[in-house]
C-alpha positions in Angstrom: 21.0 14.4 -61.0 20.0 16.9 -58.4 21.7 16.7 -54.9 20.0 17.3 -51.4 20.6 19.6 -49.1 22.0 16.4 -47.0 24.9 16.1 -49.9 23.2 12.8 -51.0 21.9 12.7 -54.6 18.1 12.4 -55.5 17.8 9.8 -57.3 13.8 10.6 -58.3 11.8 13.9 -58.4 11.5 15.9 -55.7 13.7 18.5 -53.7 15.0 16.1 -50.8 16.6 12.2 -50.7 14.5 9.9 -49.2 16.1 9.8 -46.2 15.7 13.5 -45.3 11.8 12.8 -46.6 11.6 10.5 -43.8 13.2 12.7 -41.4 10.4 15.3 -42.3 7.7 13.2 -42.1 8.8 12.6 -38.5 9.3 16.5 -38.1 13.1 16.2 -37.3 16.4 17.7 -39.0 18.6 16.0 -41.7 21.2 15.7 -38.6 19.0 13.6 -36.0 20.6 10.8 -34.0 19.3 7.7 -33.7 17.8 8.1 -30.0 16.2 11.4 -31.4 14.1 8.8 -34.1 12.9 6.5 -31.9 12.1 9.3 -28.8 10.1 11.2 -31.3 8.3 8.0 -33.1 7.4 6.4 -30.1 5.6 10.0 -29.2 4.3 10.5 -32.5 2.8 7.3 -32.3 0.9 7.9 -29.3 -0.2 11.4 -31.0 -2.0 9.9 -33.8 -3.1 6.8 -32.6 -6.7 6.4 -34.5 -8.3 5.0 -30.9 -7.7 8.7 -29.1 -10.5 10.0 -32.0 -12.7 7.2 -32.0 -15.9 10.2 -31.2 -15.3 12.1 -34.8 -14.5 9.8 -38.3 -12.7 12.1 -40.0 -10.7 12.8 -37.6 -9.9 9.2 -37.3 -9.1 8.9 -40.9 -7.2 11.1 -40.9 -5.0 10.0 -38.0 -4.8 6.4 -39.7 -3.4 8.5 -42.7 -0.6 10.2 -41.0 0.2 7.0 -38.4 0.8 5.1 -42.2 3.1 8.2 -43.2 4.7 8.1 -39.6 5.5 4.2 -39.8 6.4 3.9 -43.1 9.0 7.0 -42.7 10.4 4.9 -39.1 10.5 1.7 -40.8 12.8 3.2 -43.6 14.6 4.9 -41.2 15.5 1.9 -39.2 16.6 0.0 -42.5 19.4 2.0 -42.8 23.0 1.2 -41.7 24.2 3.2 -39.0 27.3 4.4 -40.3 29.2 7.8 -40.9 27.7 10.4 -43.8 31.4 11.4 -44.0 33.8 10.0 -46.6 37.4 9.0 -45.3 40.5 9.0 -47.6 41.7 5.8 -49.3 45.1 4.3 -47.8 47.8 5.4 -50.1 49.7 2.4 -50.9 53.2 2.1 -52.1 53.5 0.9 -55.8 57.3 0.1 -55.0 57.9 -3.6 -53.8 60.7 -4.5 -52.0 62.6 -7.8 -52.4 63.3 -9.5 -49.1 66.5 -11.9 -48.1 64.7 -15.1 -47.6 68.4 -15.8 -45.8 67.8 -12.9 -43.6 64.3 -12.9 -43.0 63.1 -16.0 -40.9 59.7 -17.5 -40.6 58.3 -17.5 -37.1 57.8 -20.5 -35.0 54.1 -20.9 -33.2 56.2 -21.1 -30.1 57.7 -17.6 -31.1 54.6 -16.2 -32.0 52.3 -17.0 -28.8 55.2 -15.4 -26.8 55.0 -12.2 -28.9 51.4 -11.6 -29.3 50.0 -13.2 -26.2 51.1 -9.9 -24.1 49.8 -7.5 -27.2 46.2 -9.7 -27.0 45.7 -9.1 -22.8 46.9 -5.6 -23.5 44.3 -4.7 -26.1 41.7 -6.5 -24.5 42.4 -4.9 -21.1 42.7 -1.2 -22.8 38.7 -2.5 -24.4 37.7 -3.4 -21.3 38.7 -0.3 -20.1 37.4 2.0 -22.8 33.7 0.1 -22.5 33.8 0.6 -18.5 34.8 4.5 -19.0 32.0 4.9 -22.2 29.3 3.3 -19.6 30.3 5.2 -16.6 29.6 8.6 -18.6 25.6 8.3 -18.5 25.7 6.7 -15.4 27.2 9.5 -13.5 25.3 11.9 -15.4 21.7 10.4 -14.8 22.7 10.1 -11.2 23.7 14.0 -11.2 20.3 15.1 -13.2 18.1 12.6 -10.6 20.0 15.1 -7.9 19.1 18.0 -9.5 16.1 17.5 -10.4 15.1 16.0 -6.7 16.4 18.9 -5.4 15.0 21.8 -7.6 11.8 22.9 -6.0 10.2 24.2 -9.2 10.4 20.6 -10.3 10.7 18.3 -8.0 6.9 17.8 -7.6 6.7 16.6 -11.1 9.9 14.7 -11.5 9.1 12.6 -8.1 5.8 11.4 -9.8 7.8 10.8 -13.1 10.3 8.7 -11.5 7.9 6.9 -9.3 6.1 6.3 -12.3 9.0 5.0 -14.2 10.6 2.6 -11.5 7.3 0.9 -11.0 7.1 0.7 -14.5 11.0 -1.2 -14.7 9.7 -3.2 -11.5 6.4 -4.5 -13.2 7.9 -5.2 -16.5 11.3 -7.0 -14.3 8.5 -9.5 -12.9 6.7 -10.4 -16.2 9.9 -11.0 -18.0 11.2 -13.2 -15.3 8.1 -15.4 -15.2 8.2 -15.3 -19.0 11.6 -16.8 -18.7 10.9 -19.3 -16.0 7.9 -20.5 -17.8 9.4 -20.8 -21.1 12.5 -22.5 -19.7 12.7 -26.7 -20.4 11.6 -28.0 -17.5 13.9 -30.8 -16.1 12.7 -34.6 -15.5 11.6 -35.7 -11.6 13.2 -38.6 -10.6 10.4 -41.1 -10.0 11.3 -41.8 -6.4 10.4 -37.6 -6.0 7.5 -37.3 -8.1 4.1 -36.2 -6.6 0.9 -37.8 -7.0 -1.0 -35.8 -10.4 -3.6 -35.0 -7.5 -1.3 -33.1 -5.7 0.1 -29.1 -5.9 3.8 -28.5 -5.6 4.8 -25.7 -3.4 7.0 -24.1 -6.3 3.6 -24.5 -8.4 1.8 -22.9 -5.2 4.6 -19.9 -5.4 4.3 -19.1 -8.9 0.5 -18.6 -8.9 0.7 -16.7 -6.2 3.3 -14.3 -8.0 1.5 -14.9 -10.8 -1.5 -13.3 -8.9 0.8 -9.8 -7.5 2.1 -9.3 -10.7 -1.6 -9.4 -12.1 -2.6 -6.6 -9.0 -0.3 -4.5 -10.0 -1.7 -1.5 -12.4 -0.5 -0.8 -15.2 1.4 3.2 -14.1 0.6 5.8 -16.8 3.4 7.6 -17.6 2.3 11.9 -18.1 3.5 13.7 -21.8 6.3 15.8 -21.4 4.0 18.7 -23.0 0.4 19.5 -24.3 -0.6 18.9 -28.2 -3.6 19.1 -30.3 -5.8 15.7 -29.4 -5.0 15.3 -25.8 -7.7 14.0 -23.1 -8.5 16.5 -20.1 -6.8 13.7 -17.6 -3.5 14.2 -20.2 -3.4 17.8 -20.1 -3.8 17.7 -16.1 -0.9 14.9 -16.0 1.1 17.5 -17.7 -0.1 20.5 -16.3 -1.2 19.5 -13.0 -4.4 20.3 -11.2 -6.7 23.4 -13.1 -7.8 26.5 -11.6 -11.2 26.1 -13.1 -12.4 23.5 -14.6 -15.6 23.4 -17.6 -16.8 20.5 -19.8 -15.0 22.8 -23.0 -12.2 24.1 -21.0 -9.1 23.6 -18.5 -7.9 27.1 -17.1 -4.7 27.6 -15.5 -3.1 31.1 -14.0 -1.2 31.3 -17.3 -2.7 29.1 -19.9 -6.3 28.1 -21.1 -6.5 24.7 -22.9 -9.9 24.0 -24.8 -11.4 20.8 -26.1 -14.0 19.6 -28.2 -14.8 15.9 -28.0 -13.2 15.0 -25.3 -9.7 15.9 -27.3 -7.8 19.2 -27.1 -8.3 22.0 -29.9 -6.9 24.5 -29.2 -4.9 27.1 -26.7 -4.2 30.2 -25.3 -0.3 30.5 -23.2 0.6 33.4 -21.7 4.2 33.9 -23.8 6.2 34.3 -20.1 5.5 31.0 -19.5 8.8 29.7 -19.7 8.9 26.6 -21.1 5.8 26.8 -23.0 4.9 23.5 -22.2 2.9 23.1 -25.4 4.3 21.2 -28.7 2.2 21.8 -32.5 4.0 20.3 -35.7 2.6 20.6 -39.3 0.7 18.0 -40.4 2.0 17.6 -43.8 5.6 17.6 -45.1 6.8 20.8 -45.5 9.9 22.1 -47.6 12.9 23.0 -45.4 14.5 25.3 -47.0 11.4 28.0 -46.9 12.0 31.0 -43.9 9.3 32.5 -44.4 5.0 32.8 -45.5 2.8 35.1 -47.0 -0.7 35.4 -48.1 -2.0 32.5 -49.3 0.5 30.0 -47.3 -0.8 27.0 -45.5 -1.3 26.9 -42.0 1.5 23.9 -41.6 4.3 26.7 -43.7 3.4 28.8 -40.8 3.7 26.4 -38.3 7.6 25.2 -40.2 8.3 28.8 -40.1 7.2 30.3 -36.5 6.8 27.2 -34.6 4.5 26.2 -31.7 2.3 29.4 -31.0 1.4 30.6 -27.6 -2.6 30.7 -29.1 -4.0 28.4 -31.2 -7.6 28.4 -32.5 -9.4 27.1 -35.7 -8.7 31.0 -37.4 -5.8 32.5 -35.6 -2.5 31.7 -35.0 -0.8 33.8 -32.1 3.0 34.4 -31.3 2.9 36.7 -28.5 1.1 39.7 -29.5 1.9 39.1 -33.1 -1.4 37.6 -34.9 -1.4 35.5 -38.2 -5.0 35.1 -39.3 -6.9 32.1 -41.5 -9.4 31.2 -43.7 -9.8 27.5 -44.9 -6.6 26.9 -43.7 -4.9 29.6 -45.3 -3.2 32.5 -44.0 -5.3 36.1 -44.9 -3.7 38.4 -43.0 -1.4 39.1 -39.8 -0.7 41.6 -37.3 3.7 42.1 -36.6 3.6 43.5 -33.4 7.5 44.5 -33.6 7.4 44.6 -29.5 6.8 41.1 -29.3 7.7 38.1 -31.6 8.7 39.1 -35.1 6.6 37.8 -37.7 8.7 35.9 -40.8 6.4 36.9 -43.1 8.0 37.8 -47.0 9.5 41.3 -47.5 6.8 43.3 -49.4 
């Protein structure tokens, strides 16, 4: 029985345990957190959602293939207990037993006993109530110091006020419907007779809950921007991310230091100047590639390249670019490169 690279065993063929298989598929690390799964699913599933290539059907097959790949992999995920990969050492216990005085040892008395551990119980739960208070404060004092920064960082504040506009009326609008979910779902209680209204008549709590019935209805739905540009995007996504174009054509958004072109109304492709710092664009291999390889050569897919180098800075449908280093493709496959050794190294297999 083979073993992982985890330390869990592999129970069928292959080079990784299911789990890490899973992890793959949704193109994180054997060591994610739990956050980090559902942060990257819930993106992923927006990716590949079949209805953003409704214009080409292969590409739409092929999205419904990979959204099956990206569920199946979060819904296994999610089955798993959340407990330590770590093994802790067994108690030793004594094999000695010792032989008490049942003259000297006496049983205690309820009355004995609530006076002992009634001070240990309000001392453990006060030191819990503690401990939760302290564990909740810790993200509470950070958000509050990253909504400062951020507010007051020039370079980002333009983007992080629409964010957090965004987001708030997104809380707000979701508060309201859950409320009237919860009011309208509650039993309602029986009117004394000597209260009731007429059937023809219209309470004025009735009157009030259409009407907030209606605002809440008003309200649109606020469309929250990608944190960065990928293959598939539409041109009002790319401009949510990358703000307003220099120049705009029906095949292309051009920025002072990046070029974004499309093809049916989705993104294809890119070209980022390399100082542009963060790249602000996001490309993961398509397939599930093994973890353990550093490095491609002719021959290697396009998605080994991608596992290997990362996002590039240009991306077209026979070029790959990392700086001024060039990895070039046919079908898919890489035919040739060009290391430019003053810019990013290629990790291409020693010759």
């Amino acid at each position: 029985m083979t073993t992982c690279l985890c330390g869990d065993e592999i129970e069928q063929e292959g080079t990784l345990c299911p789990r890490c298989t899973a992890l793959q598929t949704l193109g994180l690390a054997p060591g994610a957190t739990p956050h980090e799964i559902e942060k990257t699913y819930r993106l992923l599933v927006k990716v590949w959602h079949p209805d953003r290539f409704q214009s080409d059907p292969s590409l739409r097959l092929a999205a419904e293939e990979k959204l099956k790949a990206i569920n199946t992999a979060h819904t296994y995920l999610a089955s798993l207990p959340n407990q330590a990969r770590t093994s802790r050492p067994k108690p030793v216990r004594s094999t000695k037993r010792t032989r008490q005085n049942p003259a000297v040892v006496m049983p205690l008395q309820p009355a004995h006993r609530r006076t002992i551990f009634a001070p240990r119980l309000a001392s453990n739960l006060a030191t819990r109530f503690l401990l939760v208070a302290s564990v909740l404060a810790v993200p509470v004092v950070l958000l509050l110091g990253a909504d400062s920064f951020l507010s007051a960082n020039a370079a980002a504040a333009g983007m992080y006020g629409r964010y957090r506009s965004q987001l708030l009326r997104t809380l707000d609008l979701n508060f309201t419907r859950t409320r009237q979910d919860v009011a309208q779902n509650l039993p309602h209680s029986t009117v004394p007779a000597s209260t009731a209204e007429s059937p023809g008549t219209t309470s004025a709590a009735q009157t009030a809950s259409a009407s907030d019935q209606q605002v809440a209805n008003s309200i649109p739905r606020p469309n929250i921007p990608m944190p960065f540009v990928t293959v598939g995007l539409t041109r009002d996504e790319v401009i949510g991310v990358m703000g307003a174009p220099v120049s705009s054509t029906p095949d292309a958004l051009t920025y002072g230091n990046a070029m974004f072109y499309f093809r049916n109304g989705g993104v294809t492709g890119w070209k980022i100047d390399p100082a542009l710092i963060p790249l602000r664009v996001q490309l993961w291999p398509k397939g599930n590639v093994d973890p353990r390889i550093t490095s491609f050569t002719t021959g290697s897919s396009r998605d080994v390249v991608l596992a290997v180098q990362g996002t590039p800075t240009l991306l077209s449908s026979d070029k790959l670019g990392y700086g001024a280093s060039e990895v070039f493709l046919e079908n898919g496959r890489v035919v040739g490169w060009n290391d430019n050794h003053a810019s990013e190294r290629l990790r291409i297999v020693p010759q």
